[in-house]
Structures are given as C-alpha cells and as structure tokens.
BALOBA-1460 file (C-alpha; in Angstrom, 3 decimals):
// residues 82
<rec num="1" residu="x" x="18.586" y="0.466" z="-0.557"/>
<rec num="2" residu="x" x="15.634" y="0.868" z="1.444"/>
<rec num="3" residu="x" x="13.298" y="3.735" z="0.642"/>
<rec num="4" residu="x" x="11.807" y="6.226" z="3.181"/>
<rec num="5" residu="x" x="8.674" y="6.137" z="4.289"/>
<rec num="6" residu="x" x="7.498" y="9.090" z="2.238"/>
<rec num="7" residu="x" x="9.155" y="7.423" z="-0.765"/>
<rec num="8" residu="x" x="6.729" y="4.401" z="0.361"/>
<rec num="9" residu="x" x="3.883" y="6.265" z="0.933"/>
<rec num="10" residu="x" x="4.191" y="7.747" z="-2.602"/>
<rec num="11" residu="x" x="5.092" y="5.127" z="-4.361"/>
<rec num="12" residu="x" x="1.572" y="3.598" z="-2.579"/>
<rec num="13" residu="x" x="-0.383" y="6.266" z="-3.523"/>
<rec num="14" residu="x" x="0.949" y="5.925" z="-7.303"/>
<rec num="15" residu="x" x="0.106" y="2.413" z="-7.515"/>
<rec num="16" residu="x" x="-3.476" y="2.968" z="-6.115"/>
<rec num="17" residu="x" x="-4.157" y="5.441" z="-8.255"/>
<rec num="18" residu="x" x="-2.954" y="3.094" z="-11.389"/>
<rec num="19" residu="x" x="-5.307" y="0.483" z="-9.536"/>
<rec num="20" residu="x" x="-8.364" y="2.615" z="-8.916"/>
<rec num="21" residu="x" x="-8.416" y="6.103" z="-10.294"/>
<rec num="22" residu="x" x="-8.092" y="7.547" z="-6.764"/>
<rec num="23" residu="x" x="-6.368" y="10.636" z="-6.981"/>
<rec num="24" residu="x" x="-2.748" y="10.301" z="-5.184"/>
<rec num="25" residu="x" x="-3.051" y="12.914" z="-2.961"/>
<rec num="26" residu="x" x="-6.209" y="11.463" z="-1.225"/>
<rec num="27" residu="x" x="-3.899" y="8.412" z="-0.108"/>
<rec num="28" residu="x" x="-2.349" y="9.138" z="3.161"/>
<rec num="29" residu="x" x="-1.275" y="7.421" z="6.121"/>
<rec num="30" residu="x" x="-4.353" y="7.711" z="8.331"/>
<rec num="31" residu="x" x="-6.739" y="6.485" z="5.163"/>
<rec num="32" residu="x" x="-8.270" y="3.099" z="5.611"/>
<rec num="33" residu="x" x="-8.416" y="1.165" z="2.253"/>
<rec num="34" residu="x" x="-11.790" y="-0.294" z="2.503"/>
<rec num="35" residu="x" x="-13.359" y="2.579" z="5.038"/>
<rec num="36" residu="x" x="-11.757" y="5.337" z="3.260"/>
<rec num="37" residu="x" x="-10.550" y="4.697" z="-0.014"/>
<rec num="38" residu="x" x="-13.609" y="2.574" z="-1.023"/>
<rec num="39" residu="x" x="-10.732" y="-0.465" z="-2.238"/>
<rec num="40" residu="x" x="-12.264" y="-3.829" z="-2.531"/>
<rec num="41" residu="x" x="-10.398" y="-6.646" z="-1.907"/>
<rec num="42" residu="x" x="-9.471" y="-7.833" z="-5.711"/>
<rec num="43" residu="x" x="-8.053" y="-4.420" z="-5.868"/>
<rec num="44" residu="x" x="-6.744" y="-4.996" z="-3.256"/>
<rec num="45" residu="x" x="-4.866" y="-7.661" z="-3.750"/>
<rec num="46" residu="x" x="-3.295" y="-6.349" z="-7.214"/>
<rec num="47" residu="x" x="-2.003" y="-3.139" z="-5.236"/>
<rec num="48" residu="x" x="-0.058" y="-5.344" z="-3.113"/>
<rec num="49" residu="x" x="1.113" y="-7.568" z="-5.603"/>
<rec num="50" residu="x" x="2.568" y="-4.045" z="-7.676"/>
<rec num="51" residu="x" x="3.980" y="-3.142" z="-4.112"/>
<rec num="52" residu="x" x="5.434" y="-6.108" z="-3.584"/>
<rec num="53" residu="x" x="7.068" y="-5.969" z="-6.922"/>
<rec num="54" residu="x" x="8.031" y="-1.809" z="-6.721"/>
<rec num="55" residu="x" x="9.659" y="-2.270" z="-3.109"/>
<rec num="56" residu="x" x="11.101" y="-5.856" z="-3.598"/>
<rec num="57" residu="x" x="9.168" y="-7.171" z="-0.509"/>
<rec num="58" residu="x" x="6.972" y="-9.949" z="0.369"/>
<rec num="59" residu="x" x="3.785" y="-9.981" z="1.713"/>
<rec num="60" residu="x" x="2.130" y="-13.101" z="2.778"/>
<rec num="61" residu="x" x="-2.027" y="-12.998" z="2.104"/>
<rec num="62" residu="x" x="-2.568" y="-13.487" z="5.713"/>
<rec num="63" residu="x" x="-0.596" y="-10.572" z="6.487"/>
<rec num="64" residu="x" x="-2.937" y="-8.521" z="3.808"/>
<rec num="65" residu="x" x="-5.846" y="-8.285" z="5.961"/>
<rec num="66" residu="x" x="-3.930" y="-6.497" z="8.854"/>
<rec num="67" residu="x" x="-3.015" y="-3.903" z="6.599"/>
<rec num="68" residu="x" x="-6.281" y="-1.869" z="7.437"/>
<rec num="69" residu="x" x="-5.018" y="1.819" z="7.061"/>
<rec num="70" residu="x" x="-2.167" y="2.710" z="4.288"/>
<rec num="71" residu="x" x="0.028" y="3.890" z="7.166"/>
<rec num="72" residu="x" x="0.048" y="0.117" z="8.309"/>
<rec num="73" residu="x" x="1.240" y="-1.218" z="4.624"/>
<rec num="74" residu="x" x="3.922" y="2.044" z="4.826"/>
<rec num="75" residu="x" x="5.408" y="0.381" z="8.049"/>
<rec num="76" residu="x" x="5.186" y="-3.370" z="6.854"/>
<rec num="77" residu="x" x="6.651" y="-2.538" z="4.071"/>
<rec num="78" residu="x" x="9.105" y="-0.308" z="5.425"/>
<rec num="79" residu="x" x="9.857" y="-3.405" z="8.119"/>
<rec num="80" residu="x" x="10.146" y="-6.015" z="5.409"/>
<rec num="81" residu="x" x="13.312" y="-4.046" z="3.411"/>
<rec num="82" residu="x" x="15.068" y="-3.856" z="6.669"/>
C-alpha cells in the first residue's frame, strides 16, 4: 500500500536524521538538502538508497540531482508507489 505523503515526509525526516544527526523536525517540505539541510552528496546518496529500501521505490542517480528540496523526493517518491 502506498503511504501518504506525511507518512513519506516522516519516514524522510527519520532516515536523515539516522544519516546526519539533523533533528527530524527541521526536515520539511520546503527545506533544500544541500541549501538548507547542509547534506552533501555521499549523504546524500545513502538517504536515498534507505528511502528507496523503506518505500520499496526506485530512484535512478540521474533522477537524484532533481530532488533539490525534500518536498520534491516526497512527490517522486510518492509518484513512484503509484
């Protein structure tokens, strides 16, 4: 079943805390990664392999680098269960 995208956006904000430290609260929709969030890309890269593996999606690395704000990787990943 696909989850909701608050269910996303929590589940996000869990694994970027795991990743980096950054409290869960601070990571919301309209936060960039890099601009906001301070996330380099190696980090980067591990959050969206965990993602890929919490929401049973897919996402290509060329698709990583449109994923500026963690609203975008809500809807992509919200788009990929469908």
């Amino acid at each position: 079943m696909a989850a909701s995208e608050q269910e996303i956006l929590a589940g996000l904000a869990e694994i970027v805390n795991e990743e980096t430290g950054i409290d869960a609260a601070s990571v919301q929709s309209d936060k960039s990664f890099t601009g906001d969030l301070d996330i380099d890309s190696l980090s980067m890269m591990t959050i969206v392999v965990n993602a890929e593996e919490k929401f049973g999606v897919r996402i290509p690395d060329e698709e990583v680098k449109n994923l500026v704000t963690v609203g975008d990787a809500v809807s992509y990943i919200k788009n990929a269960q469908a």
